[in-house]
C-alpha positions as CSV (number, residue, x, y, z in Angstrom):
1,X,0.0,0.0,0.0
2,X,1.0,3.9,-0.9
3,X,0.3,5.7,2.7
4,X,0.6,9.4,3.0
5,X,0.8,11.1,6.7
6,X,-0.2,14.1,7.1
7,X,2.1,16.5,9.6
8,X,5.5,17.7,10.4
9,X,5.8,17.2,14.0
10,X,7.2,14.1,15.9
11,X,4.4,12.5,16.6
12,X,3.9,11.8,12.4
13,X,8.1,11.0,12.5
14,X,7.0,7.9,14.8
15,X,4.0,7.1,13.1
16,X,6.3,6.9,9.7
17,X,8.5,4.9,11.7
18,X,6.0,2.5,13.0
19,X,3.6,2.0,9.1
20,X,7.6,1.8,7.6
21,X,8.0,-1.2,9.3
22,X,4.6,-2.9,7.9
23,X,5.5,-5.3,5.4
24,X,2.0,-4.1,3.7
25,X,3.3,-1.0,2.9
26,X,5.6,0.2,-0.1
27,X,6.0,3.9,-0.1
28,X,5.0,6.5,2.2
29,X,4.5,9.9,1.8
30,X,4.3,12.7,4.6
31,X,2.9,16.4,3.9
32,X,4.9,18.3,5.1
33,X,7.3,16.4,6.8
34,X,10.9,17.2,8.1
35,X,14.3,16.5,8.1
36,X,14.1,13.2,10.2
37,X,10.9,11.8,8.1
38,X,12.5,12.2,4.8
39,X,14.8,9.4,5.7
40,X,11.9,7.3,5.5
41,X,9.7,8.9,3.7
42,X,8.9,11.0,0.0
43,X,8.3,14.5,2.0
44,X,5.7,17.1,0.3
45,X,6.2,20.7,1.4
46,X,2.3,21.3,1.2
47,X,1.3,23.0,4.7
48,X,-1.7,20.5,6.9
49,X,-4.2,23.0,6.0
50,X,-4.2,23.0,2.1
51,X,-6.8,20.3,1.8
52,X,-7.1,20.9,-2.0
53,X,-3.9,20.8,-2.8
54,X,-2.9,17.4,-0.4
55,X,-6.3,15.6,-1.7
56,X,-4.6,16.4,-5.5
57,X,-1.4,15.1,-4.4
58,X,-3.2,11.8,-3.0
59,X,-4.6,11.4,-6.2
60,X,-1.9,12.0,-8.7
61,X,0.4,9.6,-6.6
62,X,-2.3,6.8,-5.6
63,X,-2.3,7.2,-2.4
64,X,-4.4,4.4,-1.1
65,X,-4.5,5.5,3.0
66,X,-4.2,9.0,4.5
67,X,-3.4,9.5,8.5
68,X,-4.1,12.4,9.9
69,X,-1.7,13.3,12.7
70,X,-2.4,16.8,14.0
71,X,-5.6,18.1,15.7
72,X,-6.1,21.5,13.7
73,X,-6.7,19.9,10.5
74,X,-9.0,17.1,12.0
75,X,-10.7,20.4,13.9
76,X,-11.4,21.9,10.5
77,X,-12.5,18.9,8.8
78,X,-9.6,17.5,6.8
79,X,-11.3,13.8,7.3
80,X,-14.8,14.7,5.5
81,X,-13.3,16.7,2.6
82,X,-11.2,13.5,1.8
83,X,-14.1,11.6,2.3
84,X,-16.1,13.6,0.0
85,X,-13.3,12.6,-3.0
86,X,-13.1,8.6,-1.9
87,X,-9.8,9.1,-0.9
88,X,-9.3,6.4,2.4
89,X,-8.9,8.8,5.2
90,X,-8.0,7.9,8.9
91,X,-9.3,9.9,12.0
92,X,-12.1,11.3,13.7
93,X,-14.7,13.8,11.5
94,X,-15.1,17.3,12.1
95,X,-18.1,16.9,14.1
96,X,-16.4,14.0,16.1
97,X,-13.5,15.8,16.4
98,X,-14.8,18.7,18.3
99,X,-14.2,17.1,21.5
100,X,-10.8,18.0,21.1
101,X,-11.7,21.8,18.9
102,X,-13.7,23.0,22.0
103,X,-13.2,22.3,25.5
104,X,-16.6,23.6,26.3
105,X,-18.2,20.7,23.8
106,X,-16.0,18.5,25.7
107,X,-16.8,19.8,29.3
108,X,-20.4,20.0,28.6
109,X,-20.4,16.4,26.4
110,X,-18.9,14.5,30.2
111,X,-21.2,16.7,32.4
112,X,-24.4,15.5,30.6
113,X,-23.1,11.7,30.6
114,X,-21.7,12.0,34.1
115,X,-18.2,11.2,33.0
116,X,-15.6,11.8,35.9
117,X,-14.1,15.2,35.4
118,X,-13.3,18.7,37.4
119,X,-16.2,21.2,38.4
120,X,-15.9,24.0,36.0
121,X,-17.7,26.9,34.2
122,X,-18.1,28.3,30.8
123,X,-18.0,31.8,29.6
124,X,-18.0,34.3,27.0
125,X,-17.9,37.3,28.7
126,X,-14.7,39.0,30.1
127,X,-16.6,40.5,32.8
128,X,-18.5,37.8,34.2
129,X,-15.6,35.6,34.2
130,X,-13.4,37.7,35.7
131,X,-16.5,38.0,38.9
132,X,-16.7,34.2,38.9
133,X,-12.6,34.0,38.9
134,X,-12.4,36.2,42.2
135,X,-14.9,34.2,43.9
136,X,-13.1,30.7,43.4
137,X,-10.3,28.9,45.3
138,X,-6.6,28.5,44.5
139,X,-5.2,27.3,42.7
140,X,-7.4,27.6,39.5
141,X,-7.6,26.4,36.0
142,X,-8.5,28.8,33.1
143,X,-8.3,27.0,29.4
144,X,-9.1,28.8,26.1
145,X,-11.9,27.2,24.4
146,X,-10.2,26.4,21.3
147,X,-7.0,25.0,20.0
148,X,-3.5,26.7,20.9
149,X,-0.8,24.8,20.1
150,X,-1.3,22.8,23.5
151,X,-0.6,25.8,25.1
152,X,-3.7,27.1,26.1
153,X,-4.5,26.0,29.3
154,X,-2.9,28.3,32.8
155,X,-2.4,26.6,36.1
156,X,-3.0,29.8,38.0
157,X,-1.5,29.6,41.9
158,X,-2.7,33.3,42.2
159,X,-5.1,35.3,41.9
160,X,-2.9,37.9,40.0
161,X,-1.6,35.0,37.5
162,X,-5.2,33.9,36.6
163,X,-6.6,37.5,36.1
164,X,-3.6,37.8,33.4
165,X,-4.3,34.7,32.0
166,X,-8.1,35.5,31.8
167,X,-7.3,38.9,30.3
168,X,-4.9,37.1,27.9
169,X,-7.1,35.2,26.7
170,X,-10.5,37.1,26.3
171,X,-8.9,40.7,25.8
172,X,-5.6,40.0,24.6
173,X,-6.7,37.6,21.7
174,X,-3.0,35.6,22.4
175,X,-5.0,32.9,21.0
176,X,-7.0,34.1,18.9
177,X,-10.4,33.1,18.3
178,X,-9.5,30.3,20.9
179,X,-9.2,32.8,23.8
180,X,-12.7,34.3,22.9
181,X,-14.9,31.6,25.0
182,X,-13.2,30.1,28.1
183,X,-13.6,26.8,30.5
184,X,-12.7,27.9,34.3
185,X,-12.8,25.2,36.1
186,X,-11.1,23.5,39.9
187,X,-7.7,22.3,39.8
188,X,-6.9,18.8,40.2
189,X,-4.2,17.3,42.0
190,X,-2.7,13.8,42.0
191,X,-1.2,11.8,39.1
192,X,-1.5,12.5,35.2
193,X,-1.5,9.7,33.0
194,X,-2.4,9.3,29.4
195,X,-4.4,6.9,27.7
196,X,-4.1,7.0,24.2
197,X,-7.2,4.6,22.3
198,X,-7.9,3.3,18.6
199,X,-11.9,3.9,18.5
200,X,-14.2,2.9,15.9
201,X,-17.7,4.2,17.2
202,X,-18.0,1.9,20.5
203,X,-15.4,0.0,20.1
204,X,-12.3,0.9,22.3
205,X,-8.6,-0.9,21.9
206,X,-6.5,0.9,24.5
207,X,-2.8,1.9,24.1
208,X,-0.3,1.2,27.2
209,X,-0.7,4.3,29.4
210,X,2.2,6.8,29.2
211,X,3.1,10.2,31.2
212,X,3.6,13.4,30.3
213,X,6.2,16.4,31.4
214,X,4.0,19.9,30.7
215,X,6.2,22.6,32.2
216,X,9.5,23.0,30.7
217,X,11.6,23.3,33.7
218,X,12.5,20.4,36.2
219,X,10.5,19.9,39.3
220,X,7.6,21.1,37.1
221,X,8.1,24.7,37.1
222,X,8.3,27.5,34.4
223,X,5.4,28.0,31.4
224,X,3.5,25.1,29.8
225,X,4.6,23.6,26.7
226,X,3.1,21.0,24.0
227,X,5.8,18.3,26.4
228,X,9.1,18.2,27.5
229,X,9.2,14.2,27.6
230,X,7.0,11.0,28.4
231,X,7.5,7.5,29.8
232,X,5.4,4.3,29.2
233,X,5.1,2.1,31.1
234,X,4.4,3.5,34.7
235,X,5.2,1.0,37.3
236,X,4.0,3.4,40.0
237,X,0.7,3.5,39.0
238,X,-2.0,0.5,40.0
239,X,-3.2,-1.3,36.9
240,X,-6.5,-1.0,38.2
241,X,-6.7,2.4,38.1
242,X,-6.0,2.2,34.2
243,X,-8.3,-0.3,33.7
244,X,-10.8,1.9,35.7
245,X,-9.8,5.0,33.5
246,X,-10.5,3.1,30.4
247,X,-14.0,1.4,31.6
248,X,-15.5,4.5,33.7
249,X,-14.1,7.6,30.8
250,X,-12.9,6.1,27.5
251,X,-15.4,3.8,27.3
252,X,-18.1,6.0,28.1
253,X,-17.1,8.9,26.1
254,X,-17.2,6.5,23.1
255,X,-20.4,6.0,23.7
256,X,-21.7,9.2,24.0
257,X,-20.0,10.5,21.2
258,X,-22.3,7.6,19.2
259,X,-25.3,8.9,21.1
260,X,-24.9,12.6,20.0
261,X,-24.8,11.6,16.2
262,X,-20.5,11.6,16.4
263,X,-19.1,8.7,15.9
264,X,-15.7,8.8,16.9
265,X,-12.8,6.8,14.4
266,X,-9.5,7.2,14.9
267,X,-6.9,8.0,17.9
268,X,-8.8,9.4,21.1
269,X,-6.8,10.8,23.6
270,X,-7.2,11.2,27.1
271,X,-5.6,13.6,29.4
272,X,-6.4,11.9,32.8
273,X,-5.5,12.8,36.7
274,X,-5.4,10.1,39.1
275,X,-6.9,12.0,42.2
276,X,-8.0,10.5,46.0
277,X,-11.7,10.4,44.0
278,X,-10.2,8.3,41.3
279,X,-9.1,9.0,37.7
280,X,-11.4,12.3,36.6
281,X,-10.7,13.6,33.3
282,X,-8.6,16.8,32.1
283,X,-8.9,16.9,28.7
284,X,-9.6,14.9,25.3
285,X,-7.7,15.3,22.2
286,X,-8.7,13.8,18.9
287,X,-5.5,12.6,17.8
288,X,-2.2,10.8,19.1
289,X,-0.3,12.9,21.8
290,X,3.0,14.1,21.0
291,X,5.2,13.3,22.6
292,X,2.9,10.0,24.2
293,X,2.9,8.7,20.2
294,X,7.2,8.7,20.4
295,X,6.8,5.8,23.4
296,X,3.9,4.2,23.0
297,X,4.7,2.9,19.3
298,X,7.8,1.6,20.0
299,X,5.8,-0.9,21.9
300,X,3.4,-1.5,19.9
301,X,3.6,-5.0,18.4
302,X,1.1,-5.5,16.3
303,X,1.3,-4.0,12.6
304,X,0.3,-0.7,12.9
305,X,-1.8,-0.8,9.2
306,X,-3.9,-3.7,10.1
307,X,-5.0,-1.8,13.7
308,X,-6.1,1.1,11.1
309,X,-7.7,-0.8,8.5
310,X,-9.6,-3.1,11.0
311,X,-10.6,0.2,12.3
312,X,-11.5,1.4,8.7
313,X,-13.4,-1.9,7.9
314,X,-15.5,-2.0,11.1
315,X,-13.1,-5.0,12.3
316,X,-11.2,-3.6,15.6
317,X,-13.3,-5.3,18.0
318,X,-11.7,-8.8,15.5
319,X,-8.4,-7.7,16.6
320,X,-6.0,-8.6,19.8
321,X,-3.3,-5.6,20.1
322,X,0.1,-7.0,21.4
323,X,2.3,-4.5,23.1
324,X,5.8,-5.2,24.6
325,X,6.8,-5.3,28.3
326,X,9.6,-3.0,27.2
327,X,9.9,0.6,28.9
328,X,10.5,3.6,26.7
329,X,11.8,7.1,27.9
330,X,11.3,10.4,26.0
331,X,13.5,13.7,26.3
332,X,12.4,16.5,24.3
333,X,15.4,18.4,23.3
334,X,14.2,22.3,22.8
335,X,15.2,25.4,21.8
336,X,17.0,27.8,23.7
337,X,13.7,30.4,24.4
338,X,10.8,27.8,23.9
339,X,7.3,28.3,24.9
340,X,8.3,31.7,24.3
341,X,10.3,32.9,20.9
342,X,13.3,31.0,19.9
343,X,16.0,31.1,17.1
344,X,15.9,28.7,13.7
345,X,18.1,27.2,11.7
346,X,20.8,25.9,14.0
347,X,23.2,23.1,13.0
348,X,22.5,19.9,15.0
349,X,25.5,17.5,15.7
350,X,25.5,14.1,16.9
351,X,22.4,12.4,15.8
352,X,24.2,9.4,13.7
353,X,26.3,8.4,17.2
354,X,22.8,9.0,19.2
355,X,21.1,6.6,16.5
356,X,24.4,4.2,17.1
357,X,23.6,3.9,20.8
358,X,20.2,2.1,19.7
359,X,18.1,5.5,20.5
360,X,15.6,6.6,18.7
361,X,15.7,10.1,17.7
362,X,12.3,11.8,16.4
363,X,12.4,14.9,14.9
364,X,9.9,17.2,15.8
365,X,11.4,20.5,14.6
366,X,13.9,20.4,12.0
367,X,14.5,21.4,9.0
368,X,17.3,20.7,5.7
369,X,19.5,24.2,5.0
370,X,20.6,25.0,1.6
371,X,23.7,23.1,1.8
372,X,22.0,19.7,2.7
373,X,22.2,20.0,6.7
374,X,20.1,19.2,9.4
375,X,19.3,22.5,11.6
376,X,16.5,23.5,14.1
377,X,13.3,24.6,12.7
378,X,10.8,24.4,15.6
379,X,10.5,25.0,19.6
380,X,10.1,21.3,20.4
381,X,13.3,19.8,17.6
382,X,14.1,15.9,18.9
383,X,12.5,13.6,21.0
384,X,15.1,11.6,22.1
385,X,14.0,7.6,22.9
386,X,15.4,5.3,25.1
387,X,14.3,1.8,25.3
388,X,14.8,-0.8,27.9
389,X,13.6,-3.8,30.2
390,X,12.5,-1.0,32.7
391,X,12.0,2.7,33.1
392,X,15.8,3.0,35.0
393,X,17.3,1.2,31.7
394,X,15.2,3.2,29.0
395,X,15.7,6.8,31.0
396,X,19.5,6.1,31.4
397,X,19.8,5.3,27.6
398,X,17.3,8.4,26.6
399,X,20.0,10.8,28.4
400,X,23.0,9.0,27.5
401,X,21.8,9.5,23.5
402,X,20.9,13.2,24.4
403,X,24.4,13.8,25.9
404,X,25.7,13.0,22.2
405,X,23.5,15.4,20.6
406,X,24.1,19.5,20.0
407,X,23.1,22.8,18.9
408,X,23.2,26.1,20.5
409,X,21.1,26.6,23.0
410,X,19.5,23.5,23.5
411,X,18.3,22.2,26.6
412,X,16.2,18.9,28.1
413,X,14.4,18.6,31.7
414,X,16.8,16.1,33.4
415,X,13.9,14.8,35.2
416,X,11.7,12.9,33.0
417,X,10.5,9.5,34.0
418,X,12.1,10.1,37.4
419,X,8.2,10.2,39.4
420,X,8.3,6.2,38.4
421,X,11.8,5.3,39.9
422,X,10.8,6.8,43.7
C-alpha cells in the first residue's frame, strides 16, 4: 500500500517509523514532513491546511490510505473533505472531532453523561468571568476554548496570575479566536497519565498508558509547553486504576460520542488525573499525543496498518493488540527560548552516534539548509527515545543519546520519568 501522513511534527516521524515497518506497505509519503521523516519517507512541502492541494497530491500519486496526525486539520475537517473525493482517510470527523476543537463541547459532552471530570464553568464574557474568577479557590484552572498549540491552558497559583491569563485570553486575543470563550474550572491534584485509544464508534482498543512532562523546567516549574518528555510504562501507578480510567471515561465517552450523532474513528486521547476520587478527566484530544505517540509505538507489536484498516473496515473489535513489556523514555530536546520565541536554523550535531547507541531520535522541529544540513526549525526539535527492560534502563539510555546530541542553545528537563523510579 502507498500511505501518506499528514504533519510535520514528531508525533507523524514515529507514526512513519511505525507504518515503515509494515511489510503491507511500499511507499510513504508525509505532507509536510521534516528533516528526520524524509529518511523514510517522500516529504511534500504542502502545509496540513491546504486540503485541496494534499487531496490532488493523493490522487496524482495513488495514495491508497491518508493518516491524519495533527488536531487542527482534524478540527477543520480535513477527514470529511477527503471523504467527500473517496480518498481512504484515517481519524475522527469534524463533528467527532470537536471534543478536542472545543473544550466547552468537551466539558459540557462529560457533564451531561456524568463522566468523571473537574467542576468547571463556561464563559464568554470578560466580565462575568473575571466576577466568577475572584470568587473561586486556589489554585485555579483557566483554558481557552479552542485550540493553541497545547498551550492554552494556565495553572494559575494566584489570583494575579489567573486574572492575566483571563485577560490574555479574552482581551488580549493571544489565542485568537480560541481565547474568545473560556472553560474555568477546579484544579486537580494527584497523578496524570495518558491513555491513548484506537476507537471505531463503540469500540475501544487501549494503548499502554504513558506520562507526560508539561512545564519546561524540572520539578515542574516554568510555562506550559506541548511536552518536555513522556515514559510508558508507569510502574508506579496501579493497573486498576488504568483499567478503571479506560472502563469509567474512555469507554463511556465512546459512547456518548455515538449517542450525540459523532461517531468517533481514529486515535482518542485522554488527558487523565489520578486523584484520591479516582481517575477524573482533564482533557480529550482527537489525535495521538505528541510526545505519548514517540513511546507508545515503539511498543506496539502488532502492525500498525492492520490496527487502522480493521478500524476502517469496522473490524477492531476482531483484533488482539500485542504491546511489549519493554519501557521507553522520552527527552524533548528544545530550543533555547521555547514556549516563548526562539532562534531557527541551528546546525544539530551528533544524531548518527545518538542513533548508534540504539536511541531513537524523532524529529519534531527540523528542517534541511541549503547546503543539505540538518538544523532546528521548531520549539520542540528531537524527542530523544530510550528503550529498555524497565524505566531506569530506557531513562539512562534516553540521556546517554541526548548527551551526544548539539546545537546552541538546546536544553532537556533532566527529570523525566524520574516520578516512576521513587
Amino acid at each position: 500500500m502507498r500511505i501518506m501522513v499528514i504533519g510535520g511534527g514528531g508525533r507523524e516521524h514515529a507514526i512513519v517509523w511505525a507504518l515503515n515497518k509494515s511489510e503491507k506497505v511500499s511507499k510513504i509519503f508525509c505532507a509536510p514532513g521534516n528533516a528526520g521523516i524524509a529518511e523514510l519517507a517522500e516529504c511534500a512541502p504542502i502545509p496540513v491546511n491546504r486540503f485541496d492541494e494534499l487531496m490532488q497530491f493523493a490522487c496524482d500519486n495513488a495514495v491508497d490510505l491518508v493518516f491524519v496526525g495533527p488536531d487542527d486539520p482534524l478540527a477543520d475537517g480535513i477527514v470529511d473533505a477527503f471523504e467527500a473525493r473517496n480518498i481512504p482517510v484515517y481519524g475522527p470527523r469534524k463533528n467527532a472531532a470537536e471534543i478536542e476543537g472545543s473544550k466547552i463541547f468537551m466539558k459540557n459532552l462529560l457533564k451531561k453523561y456524568e463522566i468523571p471530570t473537574a467542576k468547571y464553568e463556561t464563559f464568554t464574557e470578560y466580565e462575568t468571568a473575571l466576577a466568577y474568577l475572584r470568587e473561586q479557590e486556589l489554585p485555579i484552572v483557566v483554558k481557552a476554548d479552542g485550540l493553541a498549540a497545547g498551550k492554552g491552558v494556565t495553572v494559575a497559583a494566584t489570583l494575579e496570575e489567573a486574572e492575566e491569563a483571563l485577560h490574555g485570553m479574552m482581551v488580549g486575543k493571544v489565542f485568537g479566536e480560541s481565547g474568545g470563550r473560556v472553560v474555568i474550572e477546579e484544579f486537580l491534584s494527584g497523578q496524570e497519565m495518558s491513555i491513548l485509544a484506537f476507537v471505531d464508534g463503540e469500540t475501544v482498543r487501549a494503548m499502554v498508558p504513558a506520562q507526560d512532562h508539561k512545564p519546561v523546567y524540572d520539578n515542574d516549574k516554568g510555562p506550559n509547553t506541548g511536552g518536555m518528555g513522556t515514559y510508558s510504562p508507569l510502574p508506579h501507578i496501579d493497573p486498576a486504576i488504568v483499567e478503571e480510567s479506560i472502563e469509567n471515561i474512555i469507554k463511556p465517552t465512546a459512547k456518548a460520542m455515538v449517542s450525540e450523532g459523532r461517531p468517533f474513528r481514529g486515535v482518542l486521547f485522554a488527558g487523565l488525573m489520578i486523584t484520591k476520587d479516582g481517575p477524573k478527566t482533564i482533557e480529550f484530544n482527537a489525535r495521538m499525543g505528541d510526545p505519548e505517540t514517540q513511546v507508545v509505538l515503539p511498543r506496539l507489536k502488532t502492525d500498525l496498518l492492520d490496527i487502522v484498516l480493521a478500524s476502517m473496515n469496522g473490524r477492531l473489535d476482531q483484533l488482539e493488540i500485542e504491546w511489549s513489556e519493554e519501557a521507553a523514555v522520552c527527552v524533548i530536546a528544545a530550543s533555547e527560548g521555547y514556549p516563548a520565541a526562539y532562534p531557527k536554523g541551528l546546525p544539530i550535531s551528533g544524531l548518527e552516534a545518538a542513533k548508534a547507541q540504539g536511541a531513537l531520535v524523532f524529529h519534531a522541529g527540523t528542517a534541511l539548509s541549503a547546503e543539505g544540513e540538518i538544523v532546528t526549525n521548531g520549539g520542540r526539535v528531537l524527542g530523544i527515545v530510550g528503550r529498555g527492560s524497565n524505566i531506569a534502563e530506557a531513562r539512562a539510555k534516553a540521556y546517554e543519546a541526548a548527551a551526544a546530541i548539539h546545537f546552541d542553545g538546546m536544553h532537556c528537563r533532566t527529570d523525566i520519568a524520574a516520578k516512576a523510579l521513587k
